[in-house]
VMD Tcl script that builds the backbone (N, CA, C; Angstrom):
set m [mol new atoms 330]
animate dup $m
set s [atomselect $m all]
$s set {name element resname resid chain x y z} {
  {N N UNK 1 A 19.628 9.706 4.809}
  {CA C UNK 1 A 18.623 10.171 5.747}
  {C C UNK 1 A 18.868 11.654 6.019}
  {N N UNK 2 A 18.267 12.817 5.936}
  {CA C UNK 2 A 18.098 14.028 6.137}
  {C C UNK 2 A 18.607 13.892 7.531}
  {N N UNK 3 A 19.106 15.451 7.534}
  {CA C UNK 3 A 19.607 15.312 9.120}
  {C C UNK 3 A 18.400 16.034 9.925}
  {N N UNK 4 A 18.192 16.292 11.377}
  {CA C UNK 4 A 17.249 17.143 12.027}
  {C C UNK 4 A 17.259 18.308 11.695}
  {N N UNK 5 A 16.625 19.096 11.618}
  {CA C UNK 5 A 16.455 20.915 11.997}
  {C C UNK 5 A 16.944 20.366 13.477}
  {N N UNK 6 A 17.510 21.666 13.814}
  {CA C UNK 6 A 18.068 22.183 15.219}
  {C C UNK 6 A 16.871 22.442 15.957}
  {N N UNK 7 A 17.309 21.857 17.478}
  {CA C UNK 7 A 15.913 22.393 18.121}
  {C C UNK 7 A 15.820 24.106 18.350}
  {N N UNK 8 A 15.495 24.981 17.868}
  {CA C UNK 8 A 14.993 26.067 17.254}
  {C C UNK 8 A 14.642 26.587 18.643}
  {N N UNK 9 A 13.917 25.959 19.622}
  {CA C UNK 9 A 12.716 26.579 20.378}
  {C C UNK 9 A 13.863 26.760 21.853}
  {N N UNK 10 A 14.452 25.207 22.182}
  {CA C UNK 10 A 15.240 25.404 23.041}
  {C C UNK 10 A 16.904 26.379 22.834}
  {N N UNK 11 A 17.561 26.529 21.827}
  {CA C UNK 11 A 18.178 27.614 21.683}
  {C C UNK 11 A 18.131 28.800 22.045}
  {N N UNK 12 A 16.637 29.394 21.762}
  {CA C UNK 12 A 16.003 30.528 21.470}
  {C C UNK 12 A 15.796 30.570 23.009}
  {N N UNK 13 A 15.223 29.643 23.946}
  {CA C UNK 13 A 15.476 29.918 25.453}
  {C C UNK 13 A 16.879 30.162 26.197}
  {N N UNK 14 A 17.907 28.865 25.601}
  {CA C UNK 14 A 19.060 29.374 25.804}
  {C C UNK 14 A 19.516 30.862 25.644}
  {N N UNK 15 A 19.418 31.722 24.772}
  {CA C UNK 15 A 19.998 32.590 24.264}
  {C C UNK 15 A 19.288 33.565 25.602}
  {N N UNK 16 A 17.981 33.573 25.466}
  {CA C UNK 16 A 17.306 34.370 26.523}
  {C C UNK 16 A 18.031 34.030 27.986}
  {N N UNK 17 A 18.403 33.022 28.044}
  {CA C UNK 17 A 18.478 32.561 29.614}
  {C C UNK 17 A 19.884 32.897 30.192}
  {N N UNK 18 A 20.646 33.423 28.474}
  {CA C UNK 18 A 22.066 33.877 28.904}
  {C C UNK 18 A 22.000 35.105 28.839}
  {N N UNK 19 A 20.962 36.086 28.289}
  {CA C UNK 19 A 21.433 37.588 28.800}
  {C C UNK 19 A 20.902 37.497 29.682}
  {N N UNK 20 A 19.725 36.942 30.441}
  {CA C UNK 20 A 19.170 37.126 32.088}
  {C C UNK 20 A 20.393 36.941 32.838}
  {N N UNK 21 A 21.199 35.906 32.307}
  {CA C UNK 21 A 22.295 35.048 33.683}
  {C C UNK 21 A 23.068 36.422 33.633}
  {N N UNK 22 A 23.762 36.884 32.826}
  {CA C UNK 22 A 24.497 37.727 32.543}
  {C C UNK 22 A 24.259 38.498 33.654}
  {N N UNK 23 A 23.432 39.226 33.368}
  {CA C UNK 23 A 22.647 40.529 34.041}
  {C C UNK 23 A 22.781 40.258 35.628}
  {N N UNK 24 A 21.595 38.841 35.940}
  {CA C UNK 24 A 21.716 38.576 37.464}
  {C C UNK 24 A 22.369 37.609 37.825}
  {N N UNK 25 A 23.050 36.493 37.367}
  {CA C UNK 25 A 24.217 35.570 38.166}
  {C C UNK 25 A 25.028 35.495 36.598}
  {N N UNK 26 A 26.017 35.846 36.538}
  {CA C UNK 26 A 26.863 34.995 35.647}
  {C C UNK 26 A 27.710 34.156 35.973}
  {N N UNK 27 A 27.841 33.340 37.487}
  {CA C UNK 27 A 28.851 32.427 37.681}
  {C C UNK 27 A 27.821 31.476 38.580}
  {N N UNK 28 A 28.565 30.392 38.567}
  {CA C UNK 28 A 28.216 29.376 39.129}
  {C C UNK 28 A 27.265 28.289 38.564}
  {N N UNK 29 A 26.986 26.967 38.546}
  {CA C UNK 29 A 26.869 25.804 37.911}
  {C C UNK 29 A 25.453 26.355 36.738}
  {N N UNK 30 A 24.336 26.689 37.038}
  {CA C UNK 30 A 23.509 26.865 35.920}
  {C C UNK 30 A 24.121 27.694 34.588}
  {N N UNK 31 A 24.785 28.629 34.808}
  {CA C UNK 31 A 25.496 29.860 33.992}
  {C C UNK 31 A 26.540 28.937 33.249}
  {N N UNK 32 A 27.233 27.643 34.122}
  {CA C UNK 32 A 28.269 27.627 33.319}
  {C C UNK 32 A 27.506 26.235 32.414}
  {N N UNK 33 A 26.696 25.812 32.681}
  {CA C UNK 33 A 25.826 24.799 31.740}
  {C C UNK 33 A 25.219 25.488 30.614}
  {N N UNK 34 A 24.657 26.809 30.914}
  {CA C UNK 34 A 24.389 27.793 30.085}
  {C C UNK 34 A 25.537 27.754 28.556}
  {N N UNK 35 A 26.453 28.253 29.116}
  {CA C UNK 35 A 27.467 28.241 28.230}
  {C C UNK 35 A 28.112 27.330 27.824}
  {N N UNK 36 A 28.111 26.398 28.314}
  {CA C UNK 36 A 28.184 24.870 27.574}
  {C C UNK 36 A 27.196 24.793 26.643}
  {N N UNK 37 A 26.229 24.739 26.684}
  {CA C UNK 37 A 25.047 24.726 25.654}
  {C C UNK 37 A 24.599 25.423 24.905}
  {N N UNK 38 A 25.576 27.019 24.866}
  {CA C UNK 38 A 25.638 27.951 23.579}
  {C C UNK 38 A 26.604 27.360 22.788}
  {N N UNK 39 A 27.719 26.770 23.617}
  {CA C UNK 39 A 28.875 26.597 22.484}
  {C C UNK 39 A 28.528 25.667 22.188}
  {N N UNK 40 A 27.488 24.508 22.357}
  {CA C UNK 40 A 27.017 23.138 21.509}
  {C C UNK 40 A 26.139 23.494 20.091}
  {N N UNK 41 A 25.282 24.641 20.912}
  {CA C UNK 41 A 24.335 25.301 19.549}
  {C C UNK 41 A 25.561 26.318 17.943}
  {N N UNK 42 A 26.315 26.970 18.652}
  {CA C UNK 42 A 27.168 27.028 18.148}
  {C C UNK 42 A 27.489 26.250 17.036}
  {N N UNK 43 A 28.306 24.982 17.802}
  {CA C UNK 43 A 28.800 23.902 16.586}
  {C C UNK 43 A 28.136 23.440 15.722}
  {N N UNK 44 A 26.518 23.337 16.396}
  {CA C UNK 44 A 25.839 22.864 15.117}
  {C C UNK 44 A 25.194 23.730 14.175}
  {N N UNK 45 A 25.427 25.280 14.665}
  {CA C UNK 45 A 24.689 25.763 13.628}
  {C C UNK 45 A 25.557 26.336 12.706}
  {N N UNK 46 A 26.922 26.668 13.081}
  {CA C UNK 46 A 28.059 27.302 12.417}
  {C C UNK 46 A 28.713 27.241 10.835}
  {N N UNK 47 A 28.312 25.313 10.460}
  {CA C UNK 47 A 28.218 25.202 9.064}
  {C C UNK 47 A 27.248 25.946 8.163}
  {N N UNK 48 A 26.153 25.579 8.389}
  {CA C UNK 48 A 24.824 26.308 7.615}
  {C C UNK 48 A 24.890 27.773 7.808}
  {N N UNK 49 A 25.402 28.634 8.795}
  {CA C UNK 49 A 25.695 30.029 9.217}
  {C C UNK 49 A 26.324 30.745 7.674}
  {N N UNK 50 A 27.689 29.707 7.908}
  {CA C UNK 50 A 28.893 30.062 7.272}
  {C C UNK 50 A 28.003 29.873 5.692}
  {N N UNK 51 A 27.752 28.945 5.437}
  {CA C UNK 51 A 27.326 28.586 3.933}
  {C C UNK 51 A 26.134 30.070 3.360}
  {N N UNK 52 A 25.343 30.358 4.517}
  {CA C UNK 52 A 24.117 31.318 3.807}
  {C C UNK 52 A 25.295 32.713 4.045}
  {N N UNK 53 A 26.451 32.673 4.852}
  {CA C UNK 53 A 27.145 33.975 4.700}
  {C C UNK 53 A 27.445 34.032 3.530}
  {N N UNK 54 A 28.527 32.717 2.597}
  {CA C UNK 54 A 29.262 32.916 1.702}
  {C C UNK 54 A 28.210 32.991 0.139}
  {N N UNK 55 A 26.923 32.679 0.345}
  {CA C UNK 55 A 25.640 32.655 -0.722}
  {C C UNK 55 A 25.454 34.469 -0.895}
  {N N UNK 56 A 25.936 35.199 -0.032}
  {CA C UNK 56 A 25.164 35.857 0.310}
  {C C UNK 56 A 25.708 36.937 -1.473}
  {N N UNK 57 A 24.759 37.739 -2.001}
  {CA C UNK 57 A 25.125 38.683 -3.020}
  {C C UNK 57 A 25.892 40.052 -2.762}
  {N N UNK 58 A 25.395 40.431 -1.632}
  {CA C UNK 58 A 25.566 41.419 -1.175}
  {C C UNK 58 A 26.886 41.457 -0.629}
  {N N UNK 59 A 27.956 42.543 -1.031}
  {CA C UNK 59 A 29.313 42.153 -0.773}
  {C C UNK 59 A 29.141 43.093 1.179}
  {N N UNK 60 A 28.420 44.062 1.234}
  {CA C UNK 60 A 28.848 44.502 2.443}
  {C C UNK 60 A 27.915 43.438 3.565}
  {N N UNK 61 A 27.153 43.038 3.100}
  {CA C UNK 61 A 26.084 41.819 4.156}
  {C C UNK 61 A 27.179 40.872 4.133}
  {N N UNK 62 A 27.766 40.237 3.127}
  {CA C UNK 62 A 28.414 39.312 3.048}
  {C C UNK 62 A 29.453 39.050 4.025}
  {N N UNK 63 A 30.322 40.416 3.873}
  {CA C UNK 63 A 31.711 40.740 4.982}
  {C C UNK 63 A 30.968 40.372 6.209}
  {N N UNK 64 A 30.115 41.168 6.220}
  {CA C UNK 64 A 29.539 41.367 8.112}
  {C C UNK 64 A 29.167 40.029 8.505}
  {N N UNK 65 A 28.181 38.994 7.817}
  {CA C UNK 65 A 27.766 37.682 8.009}
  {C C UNK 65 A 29.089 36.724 8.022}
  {N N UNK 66 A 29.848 36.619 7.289}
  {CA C UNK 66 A 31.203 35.993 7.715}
  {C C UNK 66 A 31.868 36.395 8.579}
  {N N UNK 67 A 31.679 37.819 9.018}
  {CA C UNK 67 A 32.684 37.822 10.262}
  {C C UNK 67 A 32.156 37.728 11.507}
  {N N UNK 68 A 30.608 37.689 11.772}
  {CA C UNK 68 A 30.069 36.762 12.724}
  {C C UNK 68 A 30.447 35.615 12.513}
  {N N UNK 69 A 30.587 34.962 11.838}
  {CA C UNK 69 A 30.453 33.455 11.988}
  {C C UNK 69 A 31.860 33.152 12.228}
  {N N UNK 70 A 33.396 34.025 11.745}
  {CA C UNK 70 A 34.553 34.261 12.170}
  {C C UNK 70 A 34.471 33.910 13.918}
  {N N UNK 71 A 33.839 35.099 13.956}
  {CA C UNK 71 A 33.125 35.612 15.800}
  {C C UNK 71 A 32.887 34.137 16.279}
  {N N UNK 72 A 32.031 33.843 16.336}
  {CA C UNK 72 A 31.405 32.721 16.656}
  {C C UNK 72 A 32.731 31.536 16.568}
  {N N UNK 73 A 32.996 31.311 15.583}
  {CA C UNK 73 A 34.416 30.142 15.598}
  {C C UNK 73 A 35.209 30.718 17.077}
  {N N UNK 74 A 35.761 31.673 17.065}
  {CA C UNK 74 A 36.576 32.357 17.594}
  {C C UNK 74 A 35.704 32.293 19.289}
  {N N UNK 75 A 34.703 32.396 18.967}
  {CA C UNK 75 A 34.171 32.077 20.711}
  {C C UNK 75 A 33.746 30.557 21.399}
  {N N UNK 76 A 34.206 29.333 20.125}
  {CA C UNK 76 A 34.397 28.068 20.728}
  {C C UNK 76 A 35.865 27.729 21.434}
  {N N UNK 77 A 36.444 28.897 20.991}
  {CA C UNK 77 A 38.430 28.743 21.145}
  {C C UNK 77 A 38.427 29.032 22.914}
  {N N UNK 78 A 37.642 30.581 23.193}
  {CA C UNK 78 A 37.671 30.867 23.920}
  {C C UNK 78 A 36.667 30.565 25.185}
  {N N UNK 79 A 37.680 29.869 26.056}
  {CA C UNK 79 A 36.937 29.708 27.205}
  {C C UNK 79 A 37.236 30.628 28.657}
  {N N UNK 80 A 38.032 31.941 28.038}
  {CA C UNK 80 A 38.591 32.534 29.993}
  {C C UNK 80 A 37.576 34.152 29.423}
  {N N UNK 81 A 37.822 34.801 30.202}
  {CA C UNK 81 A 36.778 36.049 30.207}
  {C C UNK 81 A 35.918 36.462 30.756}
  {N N UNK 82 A 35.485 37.220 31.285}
  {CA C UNK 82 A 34.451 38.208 32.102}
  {C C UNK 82 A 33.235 36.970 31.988}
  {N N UNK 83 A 32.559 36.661 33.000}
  {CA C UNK 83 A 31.640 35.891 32.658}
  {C C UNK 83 A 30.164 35.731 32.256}
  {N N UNK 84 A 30.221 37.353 32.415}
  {CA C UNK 84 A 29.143 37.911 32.281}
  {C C UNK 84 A 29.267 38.241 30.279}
  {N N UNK 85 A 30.136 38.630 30.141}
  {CA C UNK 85 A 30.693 38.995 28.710}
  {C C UNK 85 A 30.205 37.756 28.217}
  {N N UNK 86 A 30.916 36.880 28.523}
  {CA C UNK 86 A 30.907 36.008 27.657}
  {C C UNK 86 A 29.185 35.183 27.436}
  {N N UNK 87 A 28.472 35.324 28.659}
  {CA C UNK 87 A 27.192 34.694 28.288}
  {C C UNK 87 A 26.336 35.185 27.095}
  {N N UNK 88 A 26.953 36.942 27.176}
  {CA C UNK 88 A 26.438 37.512 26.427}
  {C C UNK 88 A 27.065 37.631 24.863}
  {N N UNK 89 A 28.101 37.497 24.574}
  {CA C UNK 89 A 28.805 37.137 23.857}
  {C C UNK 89 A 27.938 35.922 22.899}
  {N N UNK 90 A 28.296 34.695 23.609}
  {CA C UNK 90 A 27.810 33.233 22.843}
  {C C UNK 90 A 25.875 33.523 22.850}
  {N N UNK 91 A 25.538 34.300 23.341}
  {CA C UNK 91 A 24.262 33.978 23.288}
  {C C UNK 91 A 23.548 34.770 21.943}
  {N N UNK 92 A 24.425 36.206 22.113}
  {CA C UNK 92 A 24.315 36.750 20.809}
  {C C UNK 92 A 24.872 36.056 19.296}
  {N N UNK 93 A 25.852 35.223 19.703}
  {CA C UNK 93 A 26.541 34.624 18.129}
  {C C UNK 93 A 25.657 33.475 18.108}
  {N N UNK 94 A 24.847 32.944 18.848}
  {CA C UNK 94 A 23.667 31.720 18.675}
  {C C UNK 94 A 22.520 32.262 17.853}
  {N N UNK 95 A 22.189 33.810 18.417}
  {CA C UNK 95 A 20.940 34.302 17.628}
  {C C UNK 95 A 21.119 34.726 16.479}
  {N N UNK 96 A 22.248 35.126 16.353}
  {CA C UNK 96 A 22.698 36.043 14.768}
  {C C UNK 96 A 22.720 34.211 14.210}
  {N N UNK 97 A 23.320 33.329 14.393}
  {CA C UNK 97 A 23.686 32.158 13.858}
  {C C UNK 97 A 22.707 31.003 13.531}
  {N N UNK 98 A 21.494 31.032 14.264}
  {CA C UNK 98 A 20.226 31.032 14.261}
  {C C UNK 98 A 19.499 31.375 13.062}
  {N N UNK 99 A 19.833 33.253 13.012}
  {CA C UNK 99 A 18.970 33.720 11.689}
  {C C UNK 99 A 19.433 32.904 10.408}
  {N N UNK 100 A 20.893 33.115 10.642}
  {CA C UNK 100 A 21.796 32.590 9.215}
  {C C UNK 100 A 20.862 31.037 8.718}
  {N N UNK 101 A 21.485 30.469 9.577}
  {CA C UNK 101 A 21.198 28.985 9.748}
  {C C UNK 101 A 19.730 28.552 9.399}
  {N N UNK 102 A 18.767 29.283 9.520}
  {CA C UNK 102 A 17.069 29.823 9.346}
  {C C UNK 102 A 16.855 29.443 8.035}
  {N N UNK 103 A 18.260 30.801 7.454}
  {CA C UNK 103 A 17.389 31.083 6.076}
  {C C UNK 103 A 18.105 29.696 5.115}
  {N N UNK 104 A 18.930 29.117 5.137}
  {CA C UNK 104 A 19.492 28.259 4.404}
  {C C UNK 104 A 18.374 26.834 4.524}
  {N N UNK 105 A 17.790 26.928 5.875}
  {CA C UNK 105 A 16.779 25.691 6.038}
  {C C UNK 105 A 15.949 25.935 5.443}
  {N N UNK 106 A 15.375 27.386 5.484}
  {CA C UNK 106 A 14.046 27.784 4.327}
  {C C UNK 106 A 14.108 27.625 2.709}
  {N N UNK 107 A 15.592 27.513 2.314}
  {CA C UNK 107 A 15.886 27.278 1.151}
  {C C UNK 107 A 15.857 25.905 0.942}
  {N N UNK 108 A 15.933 24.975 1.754}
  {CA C UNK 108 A 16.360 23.857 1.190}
  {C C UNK 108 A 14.760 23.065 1.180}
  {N N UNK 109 A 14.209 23.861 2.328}
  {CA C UNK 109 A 12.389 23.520 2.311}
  {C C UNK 109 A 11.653 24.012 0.881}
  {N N UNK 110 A 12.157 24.995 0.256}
  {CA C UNK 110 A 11.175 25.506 -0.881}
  {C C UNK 110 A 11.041 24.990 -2.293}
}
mol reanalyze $m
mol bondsrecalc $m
mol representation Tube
mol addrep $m
C-alpha cells in the first residue's frame, strides 16, 4: 500500500505560525505545541529530504542540501535554546525539507 503524501497544507501553516510565535510569543503552551509539531514534520519528511539531497548532480547543491538535512537531524537532538531561535530554526528546516521532500514526490508521480 503506498504510503500518504504529508499533509503539505498544515506544515506550511505550521512553519508560518512559528516565525509569527517567534516574533510575538515564543514561550508558553501554543509555541511549545508549535515545536512539537515541527519536529514531527521533521521526522517525516527527513528521509525523502535526505534521498533528493544525495540524487542531487550538482556537487555544490548537493553539499548544501545534505547539510540541511544534517541541520534538521541535528535539530530533533536538540531540545534547550533561545526559544524564539529555535521556532525559527525548526520552522525553517520544515520548509527547506518540504521543498526537498516535494521534488522526490514529483518524481515518483511522473
Amino acid at each position: 500500500m503506498p504510503e500518504a503524501s504529508p499533509p503539505w497544507t498544515g506544515m506550511g501553516r505550521d512553519v508560518d505560525l512559528a516565525l509569527v510565535l517567534a516574533q510575538e510569543r515564543p514561550t508558553g503552551p501554543t509555541a511549545d505545541e508549535v515545536r512539537k509539531r515541527l519536529r514531527s514534520h521533521i521526522g517525516l519528511l527527513v528521509d525523502s529530504a535526505e534521498e533528493y539531497a544525495k540524487g542531487l548532480a550538482d556537487s555544490r547543491a548537493r553539499d548544501i542540501a545534505i547539510a540541511t538535512v544534517e541541520h534538521a537531524h541535528g535539530l530533533l537532538r536538540d531540545q534547550d535554546g533561545d526559544p524564539a531561535a529555535m521556532l525559527r530554526l525548526l520552522g525553517k528546516a520544515v520548509h527547506h525539507l518540504m521543498r526537498y521532500a516535494s521534488q522526490v514526490q514529483r518524481r515518483c508521480t511522473q
